[in-house]
SEKOL-519327 format. One line per 5 residues: their letters; for each residue x, y, z of N, C-alpha, C, O. Coordinates in steps of 0.2 Angstrom, whole numbers. Layout:
N
a = X:Y:Z:X:Y:Z:X:Y:Z:X:Y:Z | ... $
This chain:
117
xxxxx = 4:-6:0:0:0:0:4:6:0:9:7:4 | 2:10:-4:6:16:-6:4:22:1:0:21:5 | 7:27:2:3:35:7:6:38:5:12:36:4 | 5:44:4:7:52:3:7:55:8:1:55:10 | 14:60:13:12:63:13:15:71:12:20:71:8 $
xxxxx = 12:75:13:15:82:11:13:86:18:9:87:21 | 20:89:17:22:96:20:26:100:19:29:100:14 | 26:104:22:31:114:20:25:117:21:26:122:24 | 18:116:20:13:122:20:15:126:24:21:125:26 | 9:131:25:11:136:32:7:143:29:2:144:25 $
xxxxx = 11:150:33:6:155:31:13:160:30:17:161:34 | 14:163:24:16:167:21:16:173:21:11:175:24 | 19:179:19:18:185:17:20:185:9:24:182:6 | 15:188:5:15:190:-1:24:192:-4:27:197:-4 | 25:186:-7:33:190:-10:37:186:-6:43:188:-5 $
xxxxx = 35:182:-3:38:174:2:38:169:-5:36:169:-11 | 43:164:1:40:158:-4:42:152:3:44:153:8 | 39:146:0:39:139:3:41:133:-2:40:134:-8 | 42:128:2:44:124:-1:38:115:2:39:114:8 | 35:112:-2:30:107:-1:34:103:-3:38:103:-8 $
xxxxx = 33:99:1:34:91:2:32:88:0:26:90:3 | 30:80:-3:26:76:-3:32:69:-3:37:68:-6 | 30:65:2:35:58:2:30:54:4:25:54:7 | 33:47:0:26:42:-2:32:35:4:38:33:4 | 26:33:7:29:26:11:27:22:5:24:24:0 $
xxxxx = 29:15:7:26:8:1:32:6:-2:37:9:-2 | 31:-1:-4:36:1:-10:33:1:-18:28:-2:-20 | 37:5:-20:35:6:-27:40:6:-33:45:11:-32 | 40:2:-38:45:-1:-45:44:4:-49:48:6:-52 | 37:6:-50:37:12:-58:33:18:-56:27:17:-54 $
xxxxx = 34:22:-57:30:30:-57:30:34:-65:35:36:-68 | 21:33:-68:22:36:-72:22:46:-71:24:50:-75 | 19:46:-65:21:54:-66:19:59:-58:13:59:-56 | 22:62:-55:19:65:-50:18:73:-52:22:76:-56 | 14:75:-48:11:80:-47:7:85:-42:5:83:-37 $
xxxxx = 7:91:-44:4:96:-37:-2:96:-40:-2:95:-46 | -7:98:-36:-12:101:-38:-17:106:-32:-17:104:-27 | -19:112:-34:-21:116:-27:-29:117:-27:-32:117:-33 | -33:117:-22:-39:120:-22:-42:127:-18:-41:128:-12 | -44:132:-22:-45:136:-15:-50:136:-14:-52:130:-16 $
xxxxx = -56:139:-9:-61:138:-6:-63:141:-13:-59:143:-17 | -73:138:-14:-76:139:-18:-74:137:-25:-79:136:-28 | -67:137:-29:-64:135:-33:-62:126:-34:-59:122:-30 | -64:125:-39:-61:118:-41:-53:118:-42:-49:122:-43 | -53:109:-40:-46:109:-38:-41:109:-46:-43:107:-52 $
xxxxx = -36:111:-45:-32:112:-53:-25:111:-52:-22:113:-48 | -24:107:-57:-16:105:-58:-13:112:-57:-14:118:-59 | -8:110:-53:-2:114:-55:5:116:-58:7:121:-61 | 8:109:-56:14:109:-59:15:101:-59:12:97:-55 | 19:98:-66:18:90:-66:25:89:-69:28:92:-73 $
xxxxx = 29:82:-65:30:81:-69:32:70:-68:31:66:-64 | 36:70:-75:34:65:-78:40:61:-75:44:62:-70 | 40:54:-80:45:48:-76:51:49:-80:57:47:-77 | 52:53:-86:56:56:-89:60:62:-87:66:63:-88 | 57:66:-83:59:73:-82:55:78:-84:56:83:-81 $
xxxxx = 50:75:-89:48:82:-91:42:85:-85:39:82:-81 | 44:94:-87:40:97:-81:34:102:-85:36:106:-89 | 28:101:-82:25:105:-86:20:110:-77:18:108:-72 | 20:118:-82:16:121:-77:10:126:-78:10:130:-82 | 4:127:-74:0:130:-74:1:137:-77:2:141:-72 $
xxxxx = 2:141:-81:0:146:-84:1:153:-78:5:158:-79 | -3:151:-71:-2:155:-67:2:155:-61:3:160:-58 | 6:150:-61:14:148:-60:20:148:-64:26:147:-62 | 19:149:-69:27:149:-71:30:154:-73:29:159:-75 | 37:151:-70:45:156:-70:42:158:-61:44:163:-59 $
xxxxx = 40:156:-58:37:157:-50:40:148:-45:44:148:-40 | 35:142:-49:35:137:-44:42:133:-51:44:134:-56 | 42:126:-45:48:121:-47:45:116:-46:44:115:-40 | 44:111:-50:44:105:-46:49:99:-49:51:98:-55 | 51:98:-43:57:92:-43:56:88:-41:50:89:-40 $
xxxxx = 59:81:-39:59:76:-37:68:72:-34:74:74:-35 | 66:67:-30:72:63:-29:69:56:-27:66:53:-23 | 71:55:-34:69:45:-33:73:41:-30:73:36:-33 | 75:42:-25:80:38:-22:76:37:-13:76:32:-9 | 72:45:-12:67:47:-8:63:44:-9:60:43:-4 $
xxxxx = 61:43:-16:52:44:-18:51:47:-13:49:46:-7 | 53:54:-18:50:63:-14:48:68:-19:53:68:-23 | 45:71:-19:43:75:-26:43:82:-18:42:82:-12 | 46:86:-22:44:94:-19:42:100:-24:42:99:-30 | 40:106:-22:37:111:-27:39:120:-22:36:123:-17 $
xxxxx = 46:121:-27:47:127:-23:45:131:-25:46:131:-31 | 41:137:-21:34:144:-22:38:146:-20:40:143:-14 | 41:153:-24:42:160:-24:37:164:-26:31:163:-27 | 42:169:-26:36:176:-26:28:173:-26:24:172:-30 | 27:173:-21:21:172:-18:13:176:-19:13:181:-15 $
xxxxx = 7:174:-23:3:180:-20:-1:177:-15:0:171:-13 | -5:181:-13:-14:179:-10:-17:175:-17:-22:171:-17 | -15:175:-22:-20:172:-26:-19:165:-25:-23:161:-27 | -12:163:-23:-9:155:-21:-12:153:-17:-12:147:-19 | -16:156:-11:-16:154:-7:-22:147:-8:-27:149:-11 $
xxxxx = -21:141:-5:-27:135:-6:-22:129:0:-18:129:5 | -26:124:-2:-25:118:1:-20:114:-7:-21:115:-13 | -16:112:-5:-9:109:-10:-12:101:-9:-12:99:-4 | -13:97:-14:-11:89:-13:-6:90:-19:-4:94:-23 | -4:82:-16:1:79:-22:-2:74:-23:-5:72:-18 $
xxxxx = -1:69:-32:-3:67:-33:0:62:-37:-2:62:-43 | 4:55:-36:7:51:-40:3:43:-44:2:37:-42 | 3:45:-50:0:39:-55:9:35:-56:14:36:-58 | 4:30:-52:10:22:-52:9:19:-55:3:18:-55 | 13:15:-57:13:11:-64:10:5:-59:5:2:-58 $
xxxxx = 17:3:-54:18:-2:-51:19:-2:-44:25:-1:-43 | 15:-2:-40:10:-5:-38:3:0:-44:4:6:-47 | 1:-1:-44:-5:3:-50:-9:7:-46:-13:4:-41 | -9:12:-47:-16:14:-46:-13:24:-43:-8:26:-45 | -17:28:-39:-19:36:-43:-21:39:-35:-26:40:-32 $
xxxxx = -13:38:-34:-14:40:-26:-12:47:-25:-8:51:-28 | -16:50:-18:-15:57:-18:-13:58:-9:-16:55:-5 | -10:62:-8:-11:66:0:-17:69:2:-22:72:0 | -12:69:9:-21:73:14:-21:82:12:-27:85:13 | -17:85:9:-17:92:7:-13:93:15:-12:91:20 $
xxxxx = -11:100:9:-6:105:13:-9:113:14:-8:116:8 | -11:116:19:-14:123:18:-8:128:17:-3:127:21 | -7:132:13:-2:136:12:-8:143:9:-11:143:4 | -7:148:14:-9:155:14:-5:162:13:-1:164:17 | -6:163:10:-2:168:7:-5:177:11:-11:177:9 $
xx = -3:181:14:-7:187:18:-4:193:13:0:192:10 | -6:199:13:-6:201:9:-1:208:11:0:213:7 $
């Protein structure tokens, strides 16, 4: 059995940054791709930043040249480092990794990160 979890959240000042965590217990042989994704209140949840088993990194239009996502497979740890921070950031963070092997589309409990203006 795979678990997620994530941390770094917390409460910010606008023009701050943080760095999220997500570290998966289990064992696991293949990851087709991990990812962040944010929800704010009243808004549906939305990719953020992704990336793949190759390296490639793709990001939300409303993050980029701002957030980073990396990874260390050695950890099985994906993180996502937020600069320049606004209030508009502010949401609940999961992370999200589709595994080949064990199979299946596991996510974390969320991370609150609030950005103050």
């Amino acid at each position: 059995q795979v678990h997620l979890v994530e941390s770094g959240g917390g409460l910010v000042k606008a023009g701050g940054s943080l760095r999220l965590i997500c570290a998966a217990s289990g064992t696991i042989f293949s990851i087709n791709a991990m990812a962040w994704y944010r929800q704010a209140p009243g808004k549906q949840r939305e990719l953020v930043a992704v990336i793949t088993s190759g390296g490639i990194t793709n990001y939300a239009d409303s993050v980029k040249g701002r957030f980073t996502i990396s990874r260390d497979n050695a950890k099985n740890t994906v993180y996502l480092q937020m600069n320049s921070l606004s209030p508009e950031d502010t949401a609940v963070y999961y992370c999200n990794w589709k595994i080949v092997l064990p199979l299946g589309d596991y996510w974390g409990q969320g991370t609150q990160v609030t950005v103050s203006s």
